[in-house]
mmCIF file of the N, C-alpha and C atoms, coordinates in Angstrom:
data_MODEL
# 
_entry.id   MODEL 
# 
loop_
_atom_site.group_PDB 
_atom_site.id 
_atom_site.type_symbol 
_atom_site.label_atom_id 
_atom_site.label_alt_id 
_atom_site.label_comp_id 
_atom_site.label_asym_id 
_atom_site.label_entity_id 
_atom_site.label_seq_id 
_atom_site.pdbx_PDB_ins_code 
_atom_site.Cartn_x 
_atom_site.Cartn_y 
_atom_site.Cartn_z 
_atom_site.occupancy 
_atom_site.B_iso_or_equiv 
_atom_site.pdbx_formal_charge 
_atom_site.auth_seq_id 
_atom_site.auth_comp_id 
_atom_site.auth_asym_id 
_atom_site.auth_atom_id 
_atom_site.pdbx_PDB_model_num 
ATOM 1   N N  . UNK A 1 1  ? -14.978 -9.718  -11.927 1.00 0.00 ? 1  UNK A N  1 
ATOM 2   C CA . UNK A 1 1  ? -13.523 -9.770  -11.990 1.00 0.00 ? 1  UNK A CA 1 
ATOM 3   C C  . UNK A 1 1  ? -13.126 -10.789 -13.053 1.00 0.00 ? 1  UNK A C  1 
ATOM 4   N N  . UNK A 1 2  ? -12.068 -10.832 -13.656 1.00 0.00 ? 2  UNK A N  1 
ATOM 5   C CA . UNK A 1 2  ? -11.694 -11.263 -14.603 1.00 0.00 ? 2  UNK A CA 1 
ATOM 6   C C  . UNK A 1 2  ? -11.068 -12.864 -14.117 1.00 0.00 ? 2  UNK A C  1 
ATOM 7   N N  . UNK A 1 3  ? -10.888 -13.799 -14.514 1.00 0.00 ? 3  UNK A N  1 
ATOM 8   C CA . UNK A 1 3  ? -9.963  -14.723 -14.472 1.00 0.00 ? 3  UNK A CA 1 
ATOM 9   C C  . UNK A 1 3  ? -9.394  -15.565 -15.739 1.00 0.00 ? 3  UNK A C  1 
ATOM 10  N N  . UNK A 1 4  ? -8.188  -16.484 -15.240 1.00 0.00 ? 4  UNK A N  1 
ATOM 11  C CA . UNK A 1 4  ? -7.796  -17.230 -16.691 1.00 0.00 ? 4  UNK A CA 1 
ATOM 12  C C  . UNK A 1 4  ? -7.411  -18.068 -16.408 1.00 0.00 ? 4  UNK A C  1 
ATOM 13  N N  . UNK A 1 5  ? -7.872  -18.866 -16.583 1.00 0.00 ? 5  UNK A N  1 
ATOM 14  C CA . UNK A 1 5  ? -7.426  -20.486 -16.717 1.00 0.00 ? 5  UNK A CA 1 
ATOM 15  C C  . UNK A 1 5  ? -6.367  -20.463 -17.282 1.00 0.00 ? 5  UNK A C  1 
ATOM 16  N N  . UNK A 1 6  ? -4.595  -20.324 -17.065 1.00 0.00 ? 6  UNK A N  1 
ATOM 17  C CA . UNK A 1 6  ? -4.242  -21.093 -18.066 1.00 0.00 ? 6  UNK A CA 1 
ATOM 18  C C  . UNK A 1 6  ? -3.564  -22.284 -18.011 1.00 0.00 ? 6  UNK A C  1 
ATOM 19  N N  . UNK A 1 7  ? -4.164  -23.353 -17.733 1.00 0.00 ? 7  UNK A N  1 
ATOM 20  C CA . UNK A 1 7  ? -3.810  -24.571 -17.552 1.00 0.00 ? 7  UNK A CA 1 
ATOM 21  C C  . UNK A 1 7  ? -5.017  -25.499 -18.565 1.00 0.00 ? 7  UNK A C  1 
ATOM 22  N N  . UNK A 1 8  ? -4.863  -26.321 -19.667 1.00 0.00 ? 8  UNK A N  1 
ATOM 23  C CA . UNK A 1 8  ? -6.222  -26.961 -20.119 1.00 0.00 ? 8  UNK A CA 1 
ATOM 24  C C  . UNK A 1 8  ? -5.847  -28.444 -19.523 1.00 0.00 ? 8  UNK A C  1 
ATOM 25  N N  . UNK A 1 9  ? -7.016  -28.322 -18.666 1.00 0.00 ? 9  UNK A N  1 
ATOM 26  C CA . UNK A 1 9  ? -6.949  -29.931 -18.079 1.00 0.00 ? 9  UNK A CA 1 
ATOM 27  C C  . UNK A 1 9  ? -6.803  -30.923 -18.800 1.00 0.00 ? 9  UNK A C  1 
ATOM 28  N N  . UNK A 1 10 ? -7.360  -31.125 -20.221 1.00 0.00 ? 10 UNK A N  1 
ATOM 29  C CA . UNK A 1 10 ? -7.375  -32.295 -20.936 1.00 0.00 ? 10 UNK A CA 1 
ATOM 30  C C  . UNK A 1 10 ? -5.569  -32.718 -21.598 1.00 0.00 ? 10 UNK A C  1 
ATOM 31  N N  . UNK A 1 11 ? -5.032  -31.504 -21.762 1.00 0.00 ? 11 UNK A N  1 
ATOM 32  C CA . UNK A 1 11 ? -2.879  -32.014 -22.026 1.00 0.00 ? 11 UNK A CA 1 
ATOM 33  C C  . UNK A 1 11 ? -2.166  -31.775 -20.971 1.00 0.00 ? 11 UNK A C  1 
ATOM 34  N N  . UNK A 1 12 ? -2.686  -30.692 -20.392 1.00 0.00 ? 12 UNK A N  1 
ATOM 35  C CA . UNK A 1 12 ? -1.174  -30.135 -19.583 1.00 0.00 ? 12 UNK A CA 1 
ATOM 36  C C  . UNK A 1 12 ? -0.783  -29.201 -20.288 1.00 0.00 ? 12 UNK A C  1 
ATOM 37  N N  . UNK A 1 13 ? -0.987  -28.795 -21.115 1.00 0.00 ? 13 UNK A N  1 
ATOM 38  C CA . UNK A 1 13 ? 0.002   -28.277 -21.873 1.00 0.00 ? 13 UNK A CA 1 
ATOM 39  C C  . UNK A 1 13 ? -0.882  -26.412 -20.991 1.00 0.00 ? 13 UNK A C  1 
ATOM 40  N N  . UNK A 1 14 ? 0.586   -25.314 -20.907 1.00 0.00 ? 14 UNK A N  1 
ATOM 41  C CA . UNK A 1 14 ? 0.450   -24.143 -20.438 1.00 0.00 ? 14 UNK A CA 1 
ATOM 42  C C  . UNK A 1 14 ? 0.005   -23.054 -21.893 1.00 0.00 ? 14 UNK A C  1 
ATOM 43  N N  . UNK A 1 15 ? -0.993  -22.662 -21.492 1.00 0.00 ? 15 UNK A N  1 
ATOM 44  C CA . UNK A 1 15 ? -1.654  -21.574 -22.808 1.00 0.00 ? 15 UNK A CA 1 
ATOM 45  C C  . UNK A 1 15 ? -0.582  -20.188 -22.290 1.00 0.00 ? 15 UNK A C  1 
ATOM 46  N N  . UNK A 1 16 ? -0.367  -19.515 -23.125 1.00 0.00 ? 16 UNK A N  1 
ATOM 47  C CA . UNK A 1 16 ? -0.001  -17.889 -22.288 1.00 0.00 ? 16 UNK A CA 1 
ATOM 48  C C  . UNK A 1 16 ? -1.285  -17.154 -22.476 1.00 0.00 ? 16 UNK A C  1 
ATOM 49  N N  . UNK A 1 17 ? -1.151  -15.874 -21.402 1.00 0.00 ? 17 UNK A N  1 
ATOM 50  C CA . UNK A 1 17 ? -2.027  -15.134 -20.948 1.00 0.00 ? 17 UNK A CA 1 
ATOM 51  C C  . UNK A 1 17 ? -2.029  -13.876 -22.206 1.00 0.00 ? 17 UNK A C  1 
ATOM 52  N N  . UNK A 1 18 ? -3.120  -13.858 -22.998 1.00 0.00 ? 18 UNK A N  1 
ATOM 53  C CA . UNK A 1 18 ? -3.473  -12.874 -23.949 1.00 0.00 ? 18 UNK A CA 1 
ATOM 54  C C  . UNK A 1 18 ? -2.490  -11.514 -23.625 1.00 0.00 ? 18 UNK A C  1 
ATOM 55  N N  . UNK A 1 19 ? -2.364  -11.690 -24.970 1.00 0.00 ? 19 UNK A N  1 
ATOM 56  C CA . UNK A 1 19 ? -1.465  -10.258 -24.989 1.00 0.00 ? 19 UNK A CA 1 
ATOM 57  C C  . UNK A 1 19 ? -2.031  -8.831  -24.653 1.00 0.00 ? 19 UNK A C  1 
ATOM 58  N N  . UNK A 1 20 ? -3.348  -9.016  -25.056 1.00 0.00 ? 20 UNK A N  1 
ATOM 59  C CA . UNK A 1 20 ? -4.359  -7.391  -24.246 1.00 0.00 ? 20 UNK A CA 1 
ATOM 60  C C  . UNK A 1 20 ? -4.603  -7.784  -23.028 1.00 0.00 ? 20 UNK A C  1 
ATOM 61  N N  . UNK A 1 21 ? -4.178  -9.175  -22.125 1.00 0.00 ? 21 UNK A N  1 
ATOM 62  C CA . UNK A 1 21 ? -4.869  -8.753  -20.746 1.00 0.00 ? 21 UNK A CA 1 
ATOM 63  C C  . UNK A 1 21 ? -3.541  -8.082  -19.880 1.00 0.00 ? 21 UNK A C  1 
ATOM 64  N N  . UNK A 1 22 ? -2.459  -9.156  -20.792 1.00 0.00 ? 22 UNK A N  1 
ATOM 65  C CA . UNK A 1 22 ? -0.850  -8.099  -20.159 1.00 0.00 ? 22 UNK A CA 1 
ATOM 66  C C  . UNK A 1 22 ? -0.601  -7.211  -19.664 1.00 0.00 ? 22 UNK A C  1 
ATOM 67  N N  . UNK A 1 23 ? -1.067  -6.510  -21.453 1.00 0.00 ? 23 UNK A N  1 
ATOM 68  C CA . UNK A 1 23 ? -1.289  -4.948  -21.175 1.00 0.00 ? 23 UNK A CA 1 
ATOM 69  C C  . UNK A 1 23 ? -2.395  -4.220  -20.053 1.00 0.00 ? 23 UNK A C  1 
ATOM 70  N N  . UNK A 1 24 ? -3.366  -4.666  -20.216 1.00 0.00 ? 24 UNK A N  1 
ATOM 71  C CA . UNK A 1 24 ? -4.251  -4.135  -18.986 1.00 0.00 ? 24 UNK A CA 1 
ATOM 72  C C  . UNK A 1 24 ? -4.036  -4.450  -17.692 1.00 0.00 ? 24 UNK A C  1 
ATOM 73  N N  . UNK A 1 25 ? -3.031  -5.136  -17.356 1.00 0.00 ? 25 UNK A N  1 
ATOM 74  C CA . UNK A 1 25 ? -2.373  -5.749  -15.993 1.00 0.00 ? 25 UNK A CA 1 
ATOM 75  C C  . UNK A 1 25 ? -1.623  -4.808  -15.992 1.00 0.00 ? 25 UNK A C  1 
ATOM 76  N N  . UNK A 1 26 ? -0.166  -4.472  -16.625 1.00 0.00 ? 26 UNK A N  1 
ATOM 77  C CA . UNK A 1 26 ? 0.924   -3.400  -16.880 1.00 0.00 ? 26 UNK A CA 1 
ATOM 78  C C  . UNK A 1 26 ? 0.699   -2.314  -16.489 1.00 0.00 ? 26 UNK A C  1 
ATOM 79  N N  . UNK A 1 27 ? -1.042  -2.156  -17.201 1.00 0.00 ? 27 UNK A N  1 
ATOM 80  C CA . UNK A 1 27 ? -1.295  -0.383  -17.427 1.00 0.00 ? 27 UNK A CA 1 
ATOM 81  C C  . UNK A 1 27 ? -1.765  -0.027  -15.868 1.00 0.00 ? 27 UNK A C  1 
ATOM 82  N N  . UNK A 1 28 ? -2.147  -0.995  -14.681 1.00 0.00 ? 28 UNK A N  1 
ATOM 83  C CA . UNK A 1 28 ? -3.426  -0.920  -13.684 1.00 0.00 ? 28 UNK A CA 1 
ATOM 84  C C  . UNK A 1 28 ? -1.875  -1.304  -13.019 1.00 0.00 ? 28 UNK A C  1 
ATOM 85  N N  . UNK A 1 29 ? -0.777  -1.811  -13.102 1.00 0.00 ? 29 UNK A N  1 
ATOM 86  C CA . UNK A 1 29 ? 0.446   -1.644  -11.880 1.00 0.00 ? 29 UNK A CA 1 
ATOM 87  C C  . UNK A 1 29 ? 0.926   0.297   -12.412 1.00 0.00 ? 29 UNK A C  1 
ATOM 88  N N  . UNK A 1 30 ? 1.290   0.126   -13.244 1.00 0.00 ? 30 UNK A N  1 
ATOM 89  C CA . UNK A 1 30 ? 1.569   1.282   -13.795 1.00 0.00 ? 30 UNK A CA 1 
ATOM 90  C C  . UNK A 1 30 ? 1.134   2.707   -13.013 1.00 0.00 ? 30 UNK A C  1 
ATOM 91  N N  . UNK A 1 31 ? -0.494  2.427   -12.444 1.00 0.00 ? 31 UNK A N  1 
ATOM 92  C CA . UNK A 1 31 ? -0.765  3.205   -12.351 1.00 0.00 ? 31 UNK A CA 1 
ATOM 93  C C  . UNK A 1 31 ? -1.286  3.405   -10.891 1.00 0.00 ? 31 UNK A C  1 
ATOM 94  N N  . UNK A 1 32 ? -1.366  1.964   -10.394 1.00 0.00 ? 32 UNK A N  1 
ATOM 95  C CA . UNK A 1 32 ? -1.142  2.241   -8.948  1.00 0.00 ? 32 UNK A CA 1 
ATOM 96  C C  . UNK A 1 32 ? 0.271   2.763   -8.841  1.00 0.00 ? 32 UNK A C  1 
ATOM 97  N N  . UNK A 1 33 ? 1.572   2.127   -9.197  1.00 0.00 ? 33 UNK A N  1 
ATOM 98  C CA . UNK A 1 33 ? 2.216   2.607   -8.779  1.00 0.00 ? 33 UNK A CA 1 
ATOM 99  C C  . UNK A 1 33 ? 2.677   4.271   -8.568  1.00 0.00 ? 33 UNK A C  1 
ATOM 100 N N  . UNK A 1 34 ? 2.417   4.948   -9.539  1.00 0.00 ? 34 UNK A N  1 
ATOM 101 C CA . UNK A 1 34 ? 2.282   6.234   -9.944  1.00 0.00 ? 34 UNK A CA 1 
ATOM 102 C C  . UNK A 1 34 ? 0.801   6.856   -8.807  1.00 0.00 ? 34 UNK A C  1 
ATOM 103 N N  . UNK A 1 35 ? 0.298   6.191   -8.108  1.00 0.00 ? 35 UNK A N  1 
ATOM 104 C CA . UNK A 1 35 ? -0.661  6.678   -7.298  1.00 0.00 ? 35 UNK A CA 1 
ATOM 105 C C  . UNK A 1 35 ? -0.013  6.358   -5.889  1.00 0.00 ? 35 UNK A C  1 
ATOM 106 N N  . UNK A 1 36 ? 0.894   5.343   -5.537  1.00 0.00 ? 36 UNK A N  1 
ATOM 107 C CA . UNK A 1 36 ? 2.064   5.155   -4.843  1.00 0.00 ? 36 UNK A CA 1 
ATOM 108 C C  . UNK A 1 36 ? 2.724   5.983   -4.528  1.00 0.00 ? 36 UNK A C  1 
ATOM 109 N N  . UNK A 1 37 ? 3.683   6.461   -5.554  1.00 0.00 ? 37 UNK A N  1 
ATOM 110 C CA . UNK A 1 37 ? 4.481   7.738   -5.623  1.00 0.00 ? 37 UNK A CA 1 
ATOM 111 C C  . UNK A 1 37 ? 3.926   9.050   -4.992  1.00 0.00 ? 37 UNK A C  1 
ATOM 112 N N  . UNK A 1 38 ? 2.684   9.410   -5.401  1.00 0.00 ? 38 UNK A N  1 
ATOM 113 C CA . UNK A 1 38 ? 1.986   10.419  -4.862  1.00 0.00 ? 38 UNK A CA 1 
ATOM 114 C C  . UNK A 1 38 ? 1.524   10.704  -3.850  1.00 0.00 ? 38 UNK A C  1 
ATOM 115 N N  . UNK A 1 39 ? 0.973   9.323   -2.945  1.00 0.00 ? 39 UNK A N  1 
ATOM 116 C CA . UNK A 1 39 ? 0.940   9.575   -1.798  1.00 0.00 ? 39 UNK A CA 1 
ATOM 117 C C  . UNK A 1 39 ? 2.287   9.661   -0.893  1.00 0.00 ? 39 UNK A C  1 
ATOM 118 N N  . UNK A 1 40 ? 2.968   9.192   -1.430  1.00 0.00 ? 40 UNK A N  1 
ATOM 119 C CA . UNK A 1 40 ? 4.357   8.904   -0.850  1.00 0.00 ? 40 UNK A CA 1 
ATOM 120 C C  . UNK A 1 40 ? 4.969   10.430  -0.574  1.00 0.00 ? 40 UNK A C  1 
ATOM 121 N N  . UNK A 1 41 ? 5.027   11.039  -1.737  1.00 0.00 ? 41 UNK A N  1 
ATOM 122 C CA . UNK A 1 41 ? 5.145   12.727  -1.694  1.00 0.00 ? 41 UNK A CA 1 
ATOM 123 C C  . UNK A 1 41 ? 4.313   13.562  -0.781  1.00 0.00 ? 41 UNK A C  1 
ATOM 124 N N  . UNK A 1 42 ? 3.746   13.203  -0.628  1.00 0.00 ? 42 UNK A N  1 
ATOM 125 C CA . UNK A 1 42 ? 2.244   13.785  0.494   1.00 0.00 ? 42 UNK A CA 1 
ATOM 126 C C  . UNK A 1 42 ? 2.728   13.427  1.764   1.00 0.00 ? 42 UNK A C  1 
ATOM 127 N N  . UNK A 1 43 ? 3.090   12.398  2.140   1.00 0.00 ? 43 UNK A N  1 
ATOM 128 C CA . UNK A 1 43 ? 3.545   12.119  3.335   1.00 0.00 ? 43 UNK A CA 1 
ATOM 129 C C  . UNK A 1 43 ? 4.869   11.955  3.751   1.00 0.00 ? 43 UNK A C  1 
ATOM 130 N N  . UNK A 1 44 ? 5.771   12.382  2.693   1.00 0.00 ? 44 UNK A N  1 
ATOM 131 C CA . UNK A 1 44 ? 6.913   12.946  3.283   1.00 0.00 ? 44 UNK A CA 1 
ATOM 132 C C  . UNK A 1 44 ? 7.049   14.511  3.984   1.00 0.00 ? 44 UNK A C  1 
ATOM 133 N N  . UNK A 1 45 ? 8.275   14.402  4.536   1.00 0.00 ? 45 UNK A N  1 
ATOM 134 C CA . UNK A 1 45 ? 8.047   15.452  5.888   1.00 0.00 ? 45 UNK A CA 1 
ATOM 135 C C  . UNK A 1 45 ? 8.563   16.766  4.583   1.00 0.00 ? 45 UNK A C  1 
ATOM 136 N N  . UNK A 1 46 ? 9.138   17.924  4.544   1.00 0.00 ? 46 UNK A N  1 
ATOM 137 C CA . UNK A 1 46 ? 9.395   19.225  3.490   1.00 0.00 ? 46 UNK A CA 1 
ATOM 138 C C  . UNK A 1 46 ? 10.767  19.048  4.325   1.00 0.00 ? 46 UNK A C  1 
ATOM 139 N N  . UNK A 1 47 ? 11.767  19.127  3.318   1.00 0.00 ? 47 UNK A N  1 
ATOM 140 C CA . UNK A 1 47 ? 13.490  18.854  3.802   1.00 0.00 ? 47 UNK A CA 1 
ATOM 141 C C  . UNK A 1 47 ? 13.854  20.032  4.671   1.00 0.00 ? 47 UNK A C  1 
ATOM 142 N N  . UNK A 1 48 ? 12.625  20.988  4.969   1.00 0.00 ? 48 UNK A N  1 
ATOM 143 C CA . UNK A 1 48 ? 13.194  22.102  5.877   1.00 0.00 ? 48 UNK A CA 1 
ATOM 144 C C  . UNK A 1 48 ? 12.809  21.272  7.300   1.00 0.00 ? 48 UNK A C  1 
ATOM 145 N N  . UNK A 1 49 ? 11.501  21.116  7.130   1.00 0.00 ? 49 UNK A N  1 
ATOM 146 C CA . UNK A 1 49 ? 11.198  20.395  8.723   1.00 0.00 ? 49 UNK A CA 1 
ATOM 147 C C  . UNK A 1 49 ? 12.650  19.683  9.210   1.00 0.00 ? 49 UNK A C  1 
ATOM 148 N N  . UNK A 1 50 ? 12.703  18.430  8.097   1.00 0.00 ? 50 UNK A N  1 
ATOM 149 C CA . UNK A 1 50 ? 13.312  17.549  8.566   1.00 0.00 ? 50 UNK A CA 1 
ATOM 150 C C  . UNK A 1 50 ? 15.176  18.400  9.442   1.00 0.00 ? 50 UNK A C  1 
ATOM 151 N N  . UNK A 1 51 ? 15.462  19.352  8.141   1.00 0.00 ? 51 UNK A N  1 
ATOM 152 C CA . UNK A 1 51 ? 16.769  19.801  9.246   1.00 0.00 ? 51 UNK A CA 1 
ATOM 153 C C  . UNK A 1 51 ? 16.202  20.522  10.388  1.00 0.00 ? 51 UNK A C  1 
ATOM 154 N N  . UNK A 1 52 ? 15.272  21.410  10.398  1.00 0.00 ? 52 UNK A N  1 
ATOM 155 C CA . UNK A 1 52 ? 15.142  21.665  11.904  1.00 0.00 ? 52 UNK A CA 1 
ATOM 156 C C  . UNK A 1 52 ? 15.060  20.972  12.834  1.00 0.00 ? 52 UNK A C  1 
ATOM 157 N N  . UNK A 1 53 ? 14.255  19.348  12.433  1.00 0.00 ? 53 UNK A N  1 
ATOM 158 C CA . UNK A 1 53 ? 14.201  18.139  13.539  1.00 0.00 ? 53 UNK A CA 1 
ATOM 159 C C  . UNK A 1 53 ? 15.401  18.206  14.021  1.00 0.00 ? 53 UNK A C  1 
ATOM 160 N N  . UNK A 1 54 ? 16.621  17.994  12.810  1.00 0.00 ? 54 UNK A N  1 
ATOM 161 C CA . UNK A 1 54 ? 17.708  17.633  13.127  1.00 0.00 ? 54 UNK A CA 1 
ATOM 162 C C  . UNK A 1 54 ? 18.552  18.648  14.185  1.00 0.00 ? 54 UNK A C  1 
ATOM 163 N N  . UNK A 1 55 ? 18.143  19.803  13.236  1.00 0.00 ? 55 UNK A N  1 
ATOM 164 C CA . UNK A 1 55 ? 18.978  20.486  14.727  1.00 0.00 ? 55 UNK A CA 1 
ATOM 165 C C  . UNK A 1 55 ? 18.715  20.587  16.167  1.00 0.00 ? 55 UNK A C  1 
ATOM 166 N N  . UNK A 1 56 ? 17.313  20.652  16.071  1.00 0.00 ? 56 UNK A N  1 
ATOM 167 C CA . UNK A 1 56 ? 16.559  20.355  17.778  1.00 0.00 ? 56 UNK A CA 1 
ATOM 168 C C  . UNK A 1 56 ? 17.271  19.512  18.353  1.00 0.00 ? 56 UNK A C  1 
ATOM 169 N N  . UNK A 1 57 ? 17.477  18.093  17.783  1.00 0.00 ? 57 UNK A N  1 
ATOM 170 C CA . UNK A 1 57 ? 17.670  17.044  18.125  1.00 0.00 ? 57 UNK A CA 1 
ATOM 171 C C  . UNK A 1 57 ? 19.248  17.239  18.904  1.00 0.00 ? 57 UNK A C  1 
ATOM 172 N N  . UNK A 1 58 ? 20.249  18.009  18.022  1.00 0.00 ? 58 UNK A N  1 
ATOM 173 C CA . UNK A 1 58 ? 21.737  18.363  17.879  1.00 0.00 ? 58 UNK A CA 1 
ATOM 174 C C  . UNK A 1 58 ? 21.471  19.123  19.387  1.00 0.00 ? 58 UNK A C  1 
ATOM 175 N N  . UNK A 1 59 ? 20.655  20.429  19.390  1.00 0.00 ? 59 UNK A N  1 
ATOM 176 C CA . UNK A 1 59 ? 21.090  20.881  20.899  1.00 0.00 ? 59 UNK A CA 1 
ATOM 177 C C  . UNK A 1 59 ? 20.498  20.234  21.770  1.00 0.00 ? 59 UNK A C  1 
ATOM 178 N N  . UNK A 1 60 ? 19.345  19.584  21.527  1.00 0.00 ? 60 UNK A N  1 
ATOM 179 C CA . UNK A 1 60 ? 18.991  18.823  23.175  1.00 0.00 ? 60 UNK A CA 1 
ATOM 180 C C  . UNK A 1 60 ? 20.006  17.433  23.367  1.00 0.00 ? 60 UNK A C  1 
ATOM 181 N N  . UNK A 1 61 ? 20.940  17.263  22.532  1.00 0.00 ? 61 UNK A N  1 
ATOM 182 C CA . UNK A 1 61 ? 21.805  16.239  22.533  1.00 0.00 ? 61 UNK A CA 1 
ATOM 183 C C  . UNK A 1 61 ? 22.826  17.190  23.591  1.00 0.00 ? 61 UNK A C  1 
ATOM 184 N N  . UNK A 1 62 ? 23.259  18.411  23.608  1.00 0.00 ? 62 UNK A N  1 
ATOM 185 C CA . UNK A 1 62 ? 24.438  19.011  23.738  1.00 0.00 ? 62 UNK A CA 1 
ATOM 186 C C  . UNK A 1 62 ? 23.873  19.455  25.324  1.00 0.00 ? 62 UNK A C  1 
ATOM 187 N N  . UNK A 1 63 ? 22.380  19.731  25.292  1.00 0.00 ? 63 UNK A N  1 
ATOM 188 C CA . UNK A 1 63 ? 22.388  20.010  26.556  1.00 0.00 ? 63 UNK A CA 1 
ATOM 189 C C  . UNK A 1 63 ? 21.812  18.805  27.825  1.00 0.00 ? 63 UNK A C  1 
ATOM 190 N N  . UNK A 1 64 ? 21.995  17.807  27.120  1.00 0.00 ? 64 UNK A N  1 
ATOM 191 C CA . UNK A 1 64 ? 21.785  16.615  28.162  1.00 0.00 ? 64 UNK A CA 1 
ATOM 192 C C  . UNK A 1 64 ? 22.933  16.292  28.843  1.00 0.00 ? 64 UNK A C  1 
ATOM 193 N N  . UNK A 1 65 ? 23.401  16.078  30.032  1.00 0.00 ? 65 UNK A N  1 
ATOM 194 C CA . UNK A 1 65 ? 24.202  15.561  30.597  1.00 0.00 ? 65 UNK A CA 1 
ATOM 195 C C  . UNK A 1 65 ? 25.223  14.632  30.214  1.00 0.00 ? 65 UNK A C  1 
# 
């Protein structure tokens, strides 16, 4: 695994983090997130289910007491 110091003990002084590791940070959220999304689609319910839930729901509401 990668790491980075960026602190140099001997000033204090803050280095920034290489401009290609940025990018390879960016590209690896990027792409979980986009692997995020997908499961997310997978485990949503199909908008037909969901109104039939709803209507089930509507008459056993109407026929409860």
């Amino acid at each position: 695994m990668f790491t980075y110091e960026a602190i140099d003990e001997d000033d204090g002084q803050e280095e920034p983090m290489p401009l290609a590791e940025q990018r390879r940070i960016v590209d690896k959220v990027e792409q979980l997130m986009a692997l995020m999304d997908a499961l997310e689609q997978q485990l949503a319910p199909p908008a037909s289910l969901s109104e039939e839930t709803q209507q089930a729901e509507q008459r056993q509401a109407r026929k409860a007491p």
